[in-house]
DRENZAVO-551834 format. One record per residue: residue number from 1; residue in three letters; x, y, z of N, C-alpha, C in turn. Coordinates in steps of 0.001 Angstrom, whole numbers. Example, Ala and Ser with C-alpha at 12.3 -4.5 7.8 and 13.67 -1.06 7.14 Angstrom:
[site 1; "ala"; [13190; -5690; 7800]; [12300; -4500; 7800]; [13200; -3300; 7800]],
[site 2; "ser"; [12850; -2250; 7080]; [13670; -1060; 7140]; [12900; 30; 7870]],
END
This chain:
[site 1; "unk"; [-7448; 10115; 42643]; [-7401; 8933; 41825]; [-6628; 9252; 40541]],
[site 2; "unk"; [-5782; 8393; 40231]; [-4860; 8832; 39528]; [-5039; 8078; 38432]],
[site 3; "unk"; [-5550; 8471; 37113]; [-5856; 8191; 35199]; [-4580; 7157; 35109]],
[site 4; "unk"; [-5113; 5919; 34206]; [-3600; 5924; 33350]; [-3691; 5647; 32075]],
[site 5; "unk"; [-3216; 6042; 31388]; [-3456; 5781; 29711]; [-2427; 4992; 29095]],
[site 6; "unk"; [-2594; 4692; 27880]; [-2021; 3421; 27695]; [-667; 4655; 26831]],
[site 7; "unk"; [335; 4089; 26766]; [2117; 4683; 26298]; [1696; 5534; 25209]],
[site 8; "unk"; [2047; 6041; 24536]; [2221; 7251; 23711]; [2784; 6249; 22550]],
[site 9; "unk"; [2673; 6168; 21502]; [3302; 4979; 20749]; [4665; 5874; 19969]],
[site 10; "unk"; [5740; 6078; 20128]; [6438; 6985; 19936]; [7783; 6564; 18955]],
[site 11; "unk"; [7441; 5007; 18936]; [8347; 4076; 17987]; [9759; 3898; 19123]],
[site 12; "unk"; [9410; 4119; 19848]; [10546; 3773; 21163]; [10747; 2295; 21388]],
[site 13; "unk"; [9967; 1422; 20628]; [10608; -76; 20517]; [11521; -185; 20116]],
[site 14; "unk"; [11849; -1472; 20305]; [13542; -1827; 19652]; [13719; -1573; 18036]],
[site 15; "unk"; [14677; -1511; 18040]; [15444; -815; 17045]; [14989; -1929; 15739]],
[site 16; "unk"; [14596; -1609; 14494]; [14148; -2323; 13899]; [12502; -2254; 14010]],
[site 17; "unk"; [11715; -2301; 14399]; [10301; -1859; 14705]; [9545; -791; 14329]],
[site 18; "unk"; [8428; -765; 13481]; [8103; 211; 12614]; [6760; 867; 14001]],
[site 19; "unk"; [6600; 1910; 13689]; [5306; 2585; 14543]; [3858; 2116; 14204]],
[site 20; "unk"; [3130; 2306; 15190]; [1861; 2190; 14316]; [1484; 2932; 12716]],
[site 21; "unk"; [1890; 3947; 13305]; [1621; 4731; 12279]; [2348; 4461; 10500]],
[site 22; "unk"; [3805; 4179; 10598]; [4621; 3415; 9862]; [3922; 2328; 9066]],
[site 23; "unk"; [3609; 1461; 10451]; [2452; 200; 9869]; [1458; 403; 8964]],
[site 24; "unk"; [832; 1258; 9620]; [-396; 1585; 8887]; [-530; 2271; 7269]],
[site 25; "unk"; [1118; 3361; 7364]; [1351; 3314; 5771]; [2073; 2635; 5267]],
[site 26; "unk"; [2580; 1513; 5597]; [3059; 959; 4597]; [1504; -3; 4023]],
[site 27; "unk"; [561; -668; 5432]; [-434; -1241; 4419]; [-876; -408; 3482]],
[site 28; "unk"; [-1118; 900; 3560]; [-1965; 1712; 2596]; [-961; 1477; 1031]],
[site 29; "unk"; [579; 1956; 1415]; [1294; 1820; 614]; [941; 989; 36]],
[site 30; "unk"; [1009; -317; 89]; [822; -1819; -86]; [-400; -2366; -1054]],
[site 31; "unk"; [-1356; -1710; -337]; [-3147; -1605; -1235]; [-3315; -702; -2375]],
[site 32; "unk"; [-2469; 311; -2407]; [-2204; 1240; -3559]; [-1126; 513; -4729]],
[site 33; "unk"; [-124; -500; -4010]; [649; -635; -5083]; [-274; -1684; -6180]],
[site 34; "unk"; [-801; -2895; -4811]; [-1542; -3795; -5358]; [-2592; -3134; -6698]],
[site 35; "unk"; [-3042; -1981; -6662]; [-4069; -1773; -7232]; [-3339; -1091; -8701]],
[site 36; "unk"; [-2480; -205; -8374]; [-1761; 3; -9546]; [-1108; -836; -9977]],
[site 37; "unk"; [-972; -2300; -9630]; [-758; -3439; -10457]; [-1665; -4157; -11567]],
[site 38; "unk"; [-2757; -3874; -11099]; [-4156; -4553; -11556]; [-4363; -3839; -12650]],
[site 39; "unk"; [-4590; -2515; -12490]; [-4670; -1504; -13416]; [-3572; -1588; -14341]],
[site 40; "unk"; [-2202; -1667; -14374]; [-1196; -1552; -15398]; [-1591; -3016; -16129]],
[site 41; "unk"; [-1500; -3696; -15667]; [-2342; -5410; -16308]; [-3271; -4935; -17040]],
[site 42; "unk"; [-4462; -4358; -16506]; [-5461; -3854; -17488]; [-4902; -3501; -18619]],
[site 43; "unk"; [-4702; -2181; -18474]; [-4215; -1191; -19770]; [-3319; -2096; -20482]],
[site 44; "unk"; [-2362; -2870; -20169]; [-1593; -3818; -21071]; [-2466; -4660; -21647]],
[site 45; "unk"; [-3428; -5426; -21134]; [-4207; -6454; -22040]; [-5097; -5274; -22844]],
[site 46; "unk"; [-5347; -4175; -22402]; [-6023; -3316; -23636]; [-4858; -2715; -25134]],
[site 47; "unk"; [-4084; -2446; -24243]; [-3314; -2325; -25224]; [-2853; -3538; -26210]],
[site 48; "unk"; [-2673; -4118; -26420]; [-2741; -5629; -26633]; [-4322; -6015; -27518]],
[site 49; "unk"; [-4877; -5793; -27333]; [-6420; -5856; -27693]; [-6295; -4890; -28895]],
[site 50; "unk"; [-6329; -3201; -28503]; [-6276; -2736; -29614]; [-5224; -2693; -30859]],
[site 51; "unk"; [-4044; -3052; -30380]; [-2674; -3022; -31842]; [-3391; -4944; -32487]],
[site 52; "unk"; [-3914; -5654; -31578]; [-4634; -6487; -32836]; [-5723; -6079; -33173]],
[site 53; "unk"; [-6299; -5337; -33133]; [-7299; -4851; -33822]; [-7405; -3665; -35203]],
[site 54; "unk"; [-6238; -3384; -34242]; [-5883; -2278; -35576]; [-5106; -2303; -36936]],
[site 55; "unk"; [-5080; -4135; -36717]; [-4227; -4597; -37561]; [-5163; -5323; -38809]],
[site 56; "unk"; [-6134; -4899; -38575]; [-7351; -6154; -39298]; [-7157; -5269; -40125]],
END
């Protein structure tokens, strides 16, 4: 009886087509940038916060 497993994902799709693996970092990429967005926003409205404050 002969196994069969599913393809080897090897990015052997057409040309233009990212791998799973590809996929999967660019979401990570993606959730990291998002977050170091949030964070630079932060620190800017803090920064912002303290030069008026330091102005009193």
């Amino acid at each position: 009886m002969k196994r069969t497993r599913p393809p080897a994902d090897r990015g052997e799709g057409r040309p233009g087509e990212l791998t799973s693996a590809e996929r999967d970092e660019l979401k990570r990429l993606r959730r990291q940038n998002a977050e170091q967005d949030r964070t630079i926003e932060t620190l800017r409205k803090a920064a912002v916060f303290f030069a008026k404050e330091s102005d009193r």
